[in-house]
C-alpha positions in Angstrom: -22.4 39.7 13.4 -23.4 37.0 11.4 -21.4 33.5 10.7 -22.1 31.1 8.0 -21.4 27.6 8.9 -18.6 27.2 6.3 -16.5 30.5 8.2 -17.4 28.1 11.1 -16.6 24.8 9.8 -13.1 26.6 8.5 -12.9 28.0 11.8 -12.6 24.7 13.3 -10.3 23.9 10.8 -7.9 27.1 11.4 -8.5 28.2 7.7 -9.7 31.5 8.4 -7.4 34.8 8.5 -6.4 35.8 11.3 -8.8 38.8 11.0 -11.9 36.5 10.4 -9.9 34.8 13.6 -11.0 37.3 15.5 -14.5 38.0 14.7 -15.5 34.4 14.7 -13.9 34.6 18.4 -15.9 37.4 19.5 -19.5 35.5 17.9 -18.6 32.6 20.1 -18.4 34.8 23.5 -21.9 36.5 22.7 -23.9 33.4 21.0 -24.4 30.4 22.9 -26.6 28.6 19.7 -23.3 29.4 17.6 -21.1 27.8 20.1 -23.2 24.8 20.4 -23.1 24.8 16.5 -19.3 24.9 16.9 -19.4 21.8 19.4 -21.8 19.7 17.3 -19.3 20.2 14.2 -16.5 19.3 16.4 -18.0 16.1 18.1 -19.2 15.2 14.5 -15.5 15.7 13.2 -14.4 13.4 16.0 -16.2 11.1 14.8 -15.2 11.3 11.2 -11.2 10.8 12.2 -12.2 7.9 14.5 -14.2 6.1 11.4 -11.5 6.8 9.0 -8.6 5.6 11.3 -10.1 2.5 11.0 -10.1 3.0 7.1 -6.0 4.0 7.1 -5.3 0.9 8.6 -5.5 -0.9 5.2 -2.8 -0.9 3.0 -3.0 1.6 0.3 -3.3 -1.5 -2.7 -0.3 -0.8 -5.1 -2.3 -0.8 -8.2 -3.7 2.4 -7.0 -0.8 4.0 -5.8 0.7 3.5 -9.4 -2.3 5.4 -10.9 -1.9 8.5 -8.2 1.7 8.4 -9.2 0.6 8.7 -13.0 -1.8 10.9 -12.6 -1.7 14.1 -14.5 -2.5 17.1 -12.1 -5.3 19.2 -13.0 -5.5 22.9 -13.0 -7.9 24.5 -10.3 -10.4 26.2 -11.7 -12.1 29.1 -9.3 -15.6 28.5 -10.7 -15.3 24.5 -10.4 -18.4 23.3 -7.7 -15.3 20.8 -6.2 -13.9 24.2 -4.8 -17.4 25.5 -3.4 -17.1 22.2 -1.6 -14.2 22.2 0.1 -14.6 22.6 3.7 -17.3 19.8 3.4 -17.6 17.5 6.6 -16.8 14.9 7.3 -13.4 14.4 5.2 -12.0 11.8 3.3 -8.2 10.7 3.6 -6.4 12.5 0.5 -5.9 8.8 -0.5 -9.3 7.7 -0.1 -10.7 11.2 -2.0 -8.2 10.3 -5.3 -9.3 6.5 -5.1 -12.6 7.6 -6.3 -11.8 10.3 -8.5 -9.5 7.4 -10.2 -12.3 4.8 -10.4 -14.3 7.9 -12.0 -11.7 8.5 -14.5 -11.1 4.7 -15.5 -14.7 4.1 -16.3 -16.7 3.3 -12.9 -15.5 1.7 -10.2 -17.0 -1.9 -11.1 -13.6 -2.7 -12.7 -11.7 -1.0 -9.1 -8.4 -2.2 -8.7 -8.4 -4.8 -11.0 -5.3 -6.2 -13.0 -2.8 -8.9 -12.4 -4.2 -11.0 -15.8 -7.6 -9.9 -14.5 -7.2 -11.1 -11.0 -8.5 -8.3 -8.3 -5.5 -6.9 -6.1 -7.6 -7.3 -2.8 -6.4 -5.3 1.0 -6.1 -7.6 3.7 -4.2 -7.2 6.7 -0.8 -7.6 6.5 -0.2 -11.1 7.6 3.0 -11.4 10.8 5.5 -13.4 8.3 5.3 -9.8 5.9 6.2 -7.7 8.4 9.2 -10.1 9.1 9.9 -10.2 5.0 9.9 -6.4 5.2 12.5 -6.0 7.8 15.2 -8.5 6.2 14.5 -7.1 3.0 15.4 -3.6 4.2 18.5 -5.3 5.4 19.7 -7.6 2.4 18.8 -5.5 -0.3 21.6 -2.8 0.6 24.0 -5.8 0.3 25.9 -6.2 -2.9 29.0 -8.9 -2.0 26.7 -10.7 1.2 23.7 -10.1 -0.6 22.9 -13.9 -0.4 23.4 -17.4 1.2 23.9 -19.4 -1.6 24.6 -18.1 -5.0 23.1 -19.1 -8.0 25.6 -21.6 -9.4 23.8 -23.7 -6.7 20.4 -23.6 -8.2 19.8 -27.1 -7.7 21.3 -27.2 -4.6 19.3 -24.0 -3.1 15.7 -25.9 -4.5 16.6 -29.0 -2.3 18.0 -27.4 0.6 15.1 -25.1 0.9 12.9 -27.5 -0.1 13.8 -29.9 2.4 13.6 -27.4 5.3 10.5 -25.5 4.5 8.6 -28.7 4.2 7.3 -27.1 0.8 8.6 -27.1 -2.5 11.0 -24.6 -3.8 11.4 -23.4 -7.3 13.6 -20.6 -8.3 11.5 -18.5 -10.7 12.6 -17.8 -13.9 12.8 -14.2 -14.1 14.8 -13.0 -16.9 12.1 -11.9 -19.0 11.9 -9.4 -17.2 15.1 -8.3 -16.7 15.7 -9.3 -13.4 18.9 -11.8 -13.0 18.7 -14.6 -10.4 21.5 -13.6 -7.7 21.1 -16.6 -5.2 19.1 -17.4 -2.2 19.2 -17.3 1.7 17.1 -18.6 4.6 15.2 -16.5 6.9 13.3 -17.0 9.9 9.7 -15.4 9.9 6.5 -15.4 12.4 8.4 -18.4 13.7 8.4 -20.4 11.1 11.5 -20.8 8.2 11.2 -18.7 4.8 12.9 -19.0 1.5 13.9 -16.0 0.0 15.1 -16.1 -3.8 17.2 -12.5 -4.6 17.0 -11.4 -8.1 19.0 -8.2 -9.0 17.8 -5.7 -12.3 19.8 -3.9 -14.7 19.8 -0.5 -12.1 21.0 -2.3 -9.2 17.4 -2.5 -7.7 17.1 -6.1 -5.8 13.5 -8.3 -5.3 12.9 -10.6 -3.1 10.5 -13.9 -4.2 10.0 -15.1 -0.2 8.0 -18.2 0.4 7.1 -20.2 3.9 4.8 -23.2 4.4 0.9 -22.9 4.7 -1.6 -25.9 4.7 -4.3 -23.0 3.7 -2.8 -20.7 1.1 -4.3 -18.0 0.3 -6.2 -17.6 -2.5 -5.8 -14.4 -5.2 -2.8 -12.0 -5.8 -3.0 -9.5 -3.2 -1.2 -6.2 -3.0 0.1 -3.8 -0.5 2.7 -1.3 0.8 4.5 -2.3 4.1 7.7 -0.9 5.4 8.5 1.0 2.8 8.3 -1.7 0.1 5.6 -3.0 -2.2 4.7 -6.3 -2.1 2.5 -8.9 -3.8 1.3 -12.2 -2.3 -0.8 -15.1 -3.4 -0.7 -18.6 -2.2 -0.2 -22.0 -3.6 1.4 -25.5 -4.0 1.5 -25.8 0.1 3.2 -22.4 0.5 2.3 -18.5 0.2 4.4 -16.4 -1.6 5.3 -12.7 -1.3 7.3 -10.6 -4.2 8.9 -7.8 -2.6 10.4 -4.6 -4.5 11.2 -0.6 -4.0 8.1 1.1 -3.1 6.8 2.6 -6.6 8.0 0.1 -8.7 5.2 -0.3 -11.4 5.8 -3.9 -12.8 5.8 -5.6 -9.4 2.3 -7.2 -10.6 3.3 -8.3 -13.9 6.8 -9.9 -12.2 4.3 -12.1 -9.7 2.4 -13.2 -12.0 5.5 -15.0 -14.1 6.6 -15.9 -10.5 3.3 -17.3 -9.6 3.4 -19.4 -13.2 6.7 -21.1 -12.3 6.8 -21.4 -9.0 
């Protein structure tokens, strides 16, 4: 009775029929070198989920999931050698696996998630204050007659009021070129620390969030990433870092933070 490391390898991976089940089963009782070929496969997949964990604690970056989301799917092909592969250890997250096939498609990955007027989108761990952002926003963005503090008649007011209580200067971002209308402002409390967040509203009833809080390091480059359901872009500058914040999948967040990070 004889088992080829892939009916093992899908064995381990309950791929089999239930038929195959069976046989593979009654191999393991009778041959000691296949079950210690079954526990080396299963110690090395250990392995691989423990390495990737690590891995799926980075944010997926947002310019990549907008090009899974625009991806074309392809149609299997029996013959293709991707197909003869399939049960090859160890495995990749599906994210991770697309990733490359991307950075394949767009031309190598040398140019890998680059964009934002040629500024690299970077993964970082999410910094405490983001978390916070990503919370409220779930919150206030549902609001339509509380959605802010102050409205925007107040403009001037809302820049010096925030200003003075952040202990960095406040702009409000001129946003209409995009569509997006300025609704008002409110303050938030965040890692400790007070936040400004600026509430622009689009044409579908969609709401962003332009957050700020004081740094005396800002961060340097646009970074992006998908926390609690949202996408967000941060950078730093002028004493502050910044954080745009919009509906998971929107595709222009990047373009929107870089006019932010212009007139901010």
């Amino acid at each position: 009775m004889k088992v080829t490391e892939e009916q093992l390898s899908a064995y381990l991976d309950g791929e089999l029929p239930s038929k195959d089940m069976e046989m593979v089963d009654a191999a393991l009782q009778e041959d000691a070198n296949l079950q210690a070929q079954l526990d080396a496969l299963m110690a090395a997949d250990a392995m691989a989920q423990s390495g990737f964990a690590e891995m799926l604690k980075d944010p997926v970056p947002l310019a990549l999931a907008d090009a899974i989301r625009s991806a074309q799917p392809v149609e299997a092909r029996p013959n293709d050698v991707m197909a003869a592969n399939i049960n090859a250890r160890p495995k990749t997250p599906l994210w991770m696996g697309l990733a490359a096939a991307i950075a394949l498609a767009v031309g190598g990955v040398g140019g890998y998630f680059t964009g934002f007027a040629q500024a690299p989108v970077q993964v970082a761990e999410a910094p405490a204050w983001l978390l916070d952002i990503a919370d409220y926003h779930r919150i206030y963005s549902t609001q339509t007659r509380h959605l802010v503090e102050v409205g925007a008649d107040e403009a001037d007011h809302i820049e010096t009021w925030l200003t003075a209580t952040l202990g960095a200067e406040v702009r409000v971002a001129n946003l209409s070129s995009h569509n997006l209308r300025f609704e008002g402002a409110r303050l938030l409390v965040a890692a400790g620390k007070p936040v400004a967040q600026l509430l622009y509203t689009a044409s579908d009833g969609s709401v962003i969030a332009l957050c700020l809080i004081q740094s005396d390091e800002p961060n340097s480059g646009f970074k992006a990433r998908n926390l609690g359901g949202f996408d967000m872009v941060s950078w730093g500058g002028a004493g502050a870092n910044f954080v745009l914040v919009g509906d998971e999948g929107r595709s222009d967040l990047g373009v929107i933070a870089e006019t932010a990070a212009l007139d901010v």
